[in-house]
Each structure stands twice: as C-alpha cells, then as structure tokens.
Residue, then its C-alpha position, 0 to 999 in steps of 0.5 A: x212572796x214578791x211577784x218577782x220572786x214567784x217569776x224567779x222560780x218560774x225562769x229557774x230551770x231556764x236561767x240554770x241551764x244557761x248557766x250550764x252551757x256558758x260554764x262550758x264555753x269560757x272566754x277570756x278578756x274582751x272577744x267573748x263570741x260564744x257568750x254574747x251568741x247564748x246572751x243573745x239566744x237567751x233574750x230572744x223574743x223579750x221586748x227589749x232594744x239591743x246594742x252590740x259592742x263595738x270594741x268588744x262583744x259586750x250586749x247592752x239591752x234596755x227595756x222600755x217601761x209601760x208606765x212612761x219615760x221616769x227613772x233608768x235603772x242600769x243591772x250589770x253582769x260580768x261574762x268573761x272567764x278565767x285561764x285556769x284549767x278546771x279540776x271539778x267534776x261537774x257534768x258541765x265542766x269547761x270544754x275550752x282547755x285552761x278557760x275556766x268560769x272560776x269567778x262565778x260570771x256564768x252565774x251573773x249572765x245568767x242571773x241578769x238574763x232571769x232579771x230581764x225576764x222577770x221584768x219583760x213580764x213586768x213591762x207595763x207596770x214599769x214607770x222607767x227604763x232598765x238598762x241590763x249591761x252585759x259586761x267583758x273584761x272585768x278580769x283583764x283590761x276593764x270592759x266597764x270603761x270601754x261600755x261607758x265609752x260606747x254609752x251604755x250609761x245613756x243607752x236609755x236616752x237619759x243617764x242612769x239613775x241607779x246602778x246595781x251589781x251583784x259578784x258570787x262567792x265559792x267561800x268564806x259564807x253560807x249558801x245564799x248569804x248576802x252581804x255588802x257595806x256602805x261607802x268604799x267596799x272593794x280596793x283599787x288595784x296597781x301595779x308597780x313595777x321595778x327594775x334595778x339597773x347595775x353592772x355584771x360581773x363574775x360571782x366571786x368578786x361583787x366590788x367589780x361590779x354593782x350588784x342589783x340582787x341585795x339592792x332590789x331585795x332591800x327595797x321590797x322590805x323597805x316598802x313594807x316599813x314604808x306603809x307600817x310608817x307612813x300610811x294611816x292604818x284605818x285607810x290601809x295600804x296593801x303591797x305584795x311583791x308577786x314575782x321577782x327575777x334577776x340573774x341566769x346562774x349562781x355565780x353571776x351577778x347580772x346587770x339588772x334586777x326586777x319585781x312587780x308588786x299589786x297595790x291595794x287602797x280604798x281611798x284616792x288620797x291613799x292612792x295618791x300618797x303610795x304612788x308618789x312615795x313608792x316611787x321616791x322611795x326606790x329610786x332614792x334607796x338606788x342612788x344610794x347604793x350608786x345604782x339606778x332603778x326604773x320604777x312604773x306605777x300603773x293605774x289600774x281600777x279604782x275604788x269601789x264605792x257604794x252610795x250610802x243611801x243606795x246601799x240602805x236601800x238595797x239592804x232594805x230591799x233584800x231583808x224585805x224580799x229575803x228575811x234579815x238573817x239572810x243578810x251581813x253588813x261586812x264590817x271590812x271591805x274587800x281587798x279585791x278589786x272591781x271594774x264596776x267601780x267606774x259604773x259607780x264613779x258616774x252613776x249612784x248605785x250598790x255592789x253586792x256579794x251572793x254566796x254560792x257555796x256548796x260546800x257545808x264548811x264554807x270557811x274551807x271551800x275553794x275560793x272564787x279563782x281557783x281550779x277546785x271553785x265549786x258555785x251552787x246554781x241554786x242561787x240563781x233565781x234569788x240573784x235574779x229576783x234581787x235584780x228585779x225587784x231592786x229595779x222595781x222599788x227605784x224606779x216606783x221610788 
C-alpha cells in the first residue's frame, strides 16, 4: 500500500463529510460563495499559498515542495452545481430548492481537498510545486478559461507541467472503476442556432404567404443526411435538434420559425467543416424556397485531448496503486463535453473517469445529471490517493 493511499484513509472521514455539506449548498455557474467558504475551511491550516478569484469564486492553492523548485503539477476539481431539483433520499439532500450536486462535483472538491491533505503531510519529500485548481462554472459559462486568465496555470511562478483531473459517474460501470484513453477523450460541444424568416398569413390559405414550419422542419433532416454524406464516420459528427418553436395557433402560419441544435465533434478539422457547412446548408435550403434563415454558430468547448505519454503514465500509476482489473481503456470517447480541455490545450496532462455508483446494475442507475443521480462517497479517498500519488510520481519523474 502507498503512503498516499494509507493517508487517504486517514483523511476519509474528513473529506466524506465535506463532501456531505457541500452536497447541501449547491451552486450554480460562476458565484459560488458558500463553496469557496467550506473549500477555504477545509484547507485551513495546510501549508499552502492561496489565491481568490477575481471573476469568479474559484480558490487556487499551491503548495510549495521541500525538495526544491523542480517540476509543477496543477490537480483540478469542479464546484458548481446543477438547476435540477433532487429526488434522492439521502440524509444530506440539497437545501437550495432546484440546485442539485447532480454531476458529482461534491465529490471532485472533496476529493482535491483529501489530495491536498496527503500531500501537505508529504511536503518535504516534494521535489515541486502542486497547484490544486479549485474550478466554477464548468456547467455554464466555462470557469476553466476565466482561472487561465487570472493565471492559475503560472500560480506557481512557473507554468505547470502536468495537469491531471478526474469526473465521477452515477452509471454505466462498477463502483470504483477507472477508466480513460489516450488522445481525444471527450467532444467539443456547439450550439447552432436557426431562425427561418418568412411572411404570416391565415392557416387556410399557405400560397398567401411564405410558411417557415415545413421550410425549417426540412432543414433539421437535411442536416441529418449532411453528416451520413459528407463527414467521415471514424471522426464523427453529432447534431441534435434540442428544441424547436414556431407559430401561436394551428391555423396561423407565423413569420419566423427556429431551432437550436448541440454539435459534437473530436476533431478541430471536423469542427471547422460542420460549422462552414451547417451554415451554407440553411441558408442555401432557405433561398430556395424564397425564404431567408438567420443561422448562429456558437463555439463552445473544445476537444478534450489526453496527452498520449501522460495517459500511459496515469494508467500505469492507477494499475500500480489499484491493481490492473480496476482499470478500462475506453475503446470510444465520450460525447460529453469539458472545460478541462482548455487546461489541456496549454498544459500536457490526462482527464479520468471514477465510477461512483451505488447501484449493484450500473447499466440501469440514473445518470450523472439527473434528479435520481445517486454517488457512492466511498470512493472518495481512492480519488484522493490517485491525485497524490499522480502528482508524486510527475514531479520525482
């Protein structure tokens, strides 16, 4: 057993606990006032340098090696919350109505908090600096961006040389499975937004008119056969039309017509490609019909990328410290999106996965996100130990 696992269960009862009381106080996007309060508490005491956001209640804490200025390793966690209202029965169940801890980032502060702990009591035999990145908005607006601005990638002095990261699951594997791949692991998530500009009229009689309905309902499946046709499908494209409106009764044909759509993809040339021809597409099926579409392709968040040699590093670490059957190398990546990828646009490093399910079926428990999300906090301290011990092994590397 590492030193860092035999701390990690020293730390548990600790590190559950605040675990449980941020799971009560959720909050949401980028002002999270009760979080950074129990984030600060809870490093109270430690040996570390710590920085406040200043748009936004992040906490960037660095911890100073004893063994002098060598390699800076960043450990980041996520702390907002979601606006979904809980329908567990945990003791501990959210106090803010409609907030709910329903993507497991309780777990990641907490978790970051234990790796904090394990390696303050490891200070001395630290040949580095760890930055531990407390991070809001991961949800919403993207807080990653915003630390980056405010320099928590330099908040050593020096920039990072590694980034490490870890997201628990409420499903879809056994409690305390790891697992990850190397190379693009999660999407980059857009948003495309469409509005079809035509002419009212009276229901009954369409050729007095110019009807956007039929016009806007042929472009949602024209962009369906645009990704079958014109996108390779080992880099593959996702487009889901999330909501659609138009019109206020059934015999009116209204003036405009929209839809908002998400947009998957793991590659930046992928990317590049949809947005050009997701946008000539609706305006060209427009004109054809002699009316006009208004068409808004947003960037959202990147692709994330792990470092090919940091991953086989991690893995290494985690079949060493945990045992090779406590390990998956996905054979797919997730069409989820992250903003650790900006992290991991500017620092080489690896995003991991942690099921914390407690369900016995994992295939039929509710998934991170959802009301019924259920996260076993016995994980906590294998969480906390990878942490440590990843940013042990870096810097003595």
């Amino acid at each position: 057993m590492t030193r860092t696992v035999e701390l990690a269960e020293q730390f548990r009862e600790e590190i559950v606990t605040l675990r449980r009381a941020l799971h009560q106080v959720p909050e949401y996007d980028l002002e999270l006032p009760k979080t950074q309060q129990l984030i600060l508490s809870a490093l109270a005491g430690l040996p570390l340098e710590i920085t406040l956001g200043k748009d936004l209640s992040s906490v960037t804490a660095v911890l100073r090696g004893g063994g002098g200025p060598g390699p800076v390793v960043l450990l980041r966690g996520d702390m907002d919350a979601l606006p979904v209202m809980e329908r567990t029965d945990v003791p501990y169940v959210s106090q803010h109505p409609g907030m709910m801890h329903a993507c497991g980032h309780d777990l990641h502060v907490a978790g970051l908090v234990g790796a904090a702990k394990i390696l303050s009591a490891m200070q001395a035999e630290l040949a580095g600096d760890v930055v531990f990145m407390f991070q809001p908005g991961e949800e919403t607006s993207g807080g990653a961006p915003i630390m980056i601005r405010e320099g928590v990638l330099d908040a050593a002095g020096r920039r990072a040389d590694a980034a490490y990261g870890l997201h628990v699951g409420s499903a879809g594997l056994a409690r305390g499975m790891w697992s990850s791949k190397p190379g693009s692991f999660m999407a980059a998530a857009d948003q495309l937004h469409v509005r079809v500009v035509g002419a009212g009229t009276h229901g009954s009689t369409p050729y007095r008119g110019k009807d956007p309905i039929p016009v806007l309902c042929e472009i949602v499946t024209a962009l369906q056969t645009m990704i079958t046709r014109q996108f390779d499908v080992f880099d593959p494209v996702v487009l889901t039309v999330g909501r659609i409106a138009g019109g206020t009764k059934e015999n009116i044909i209204p003036d405009d017509a929209f839809f908002d759509a998400t947009v998957r993809t793991f590659s930046e040339e992928a990317r590049a490609k949809v947005q050009q021809a997701s946008i000539q597409l609706v305006e060209s099926m427009a004109t054809a019909h002699g009316l006009v579409a208004k068409a808004e392709y947003q960037i959202g968040y990147p692709v994330t990328v792990n470092n090919v040699e940091e991953y086989q590093f991690a893995r290494d670490v985690i079949v060493d410290v945990f045992g090779p059957d406590r390990f998956r190398e996905r054979a797919n990546p997730r069409c989820g999106a992250e903003d650790m990828s900006y992290v991991l646009n500017e620092v080489p490093g690896v995003y991991l996965n942690l099921s914390a399910c407690r369900s016995a079926d994992p295939d039929a428990a509710a998934d991170n996100h959802s009301p019924l999300a259920d996260f076993d906090d016995s994980i906590l301290p294998d969480g906390a130990a990878l942490l440590a011990e990843l940013a042990v092994r870096r810097i003595a590397r």
